[in-house]
N, C-alpha and C positions, 0 to 999 in steps of 0.2 A: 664850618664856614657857612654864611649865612648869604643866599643870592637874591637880587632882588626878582620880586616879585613876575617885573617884566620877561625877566630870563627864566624865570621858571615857565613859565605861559609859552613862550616861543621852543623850550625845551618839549612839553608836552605836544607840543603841535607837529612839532617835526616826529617824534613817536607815532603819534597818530596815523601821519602821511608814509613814515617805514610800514606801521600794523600793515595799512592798507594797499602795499604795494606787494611786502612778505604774503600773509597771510594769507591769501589767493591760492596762492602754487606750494603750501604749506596743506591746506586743503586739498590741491588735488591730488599731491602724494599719501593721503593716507595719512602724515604725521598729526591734524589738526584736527578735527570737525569744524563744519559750520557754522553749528552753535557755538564752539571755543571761540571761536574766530569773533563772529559777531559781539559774543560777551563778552572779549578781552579788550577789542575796538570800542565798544561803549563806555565801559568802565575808564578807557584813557579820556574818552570824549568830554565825559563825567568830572573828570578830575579839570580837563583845561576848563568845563564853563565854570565848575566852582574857581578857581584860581579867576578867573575873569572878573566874577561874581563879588570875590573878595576886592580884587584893585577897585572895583569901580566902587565900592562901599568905601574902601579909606581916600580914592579920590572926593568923595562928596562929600565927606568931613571933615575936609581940610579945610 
């Protein structure tokens, strides 16, 4: 199945805002590092701008 574009973007974003709520108290038990943390939050950050990046190139070619 194929989602648009838009829900893909709002999906990621809401990941992001979990990463950033989890992630914290994932670190302070010991199950995480820092850097995990940090680099697994980028990498989501990463994918929503590309997705963003993407809509807004086939909005301007329409």
């Amino acid at each position: 199945m194929q989602y648009p574009i838009e829900d893909l973007i709002r999906c990621v974003q809401r990941e992001i805002s979990l990463r950033q709520s989890l992630f914290p108290s994932l670190v302070n038990e010991g199950s995480m590092t820092t850097d995990e943390a940090e680099i697994e939050t980028s990498m989501m950050v990463q994918v929503a701008e590309h997705l963003i990046r993407h809509s807004n190139q086939k909005e301007n070619s329409l």
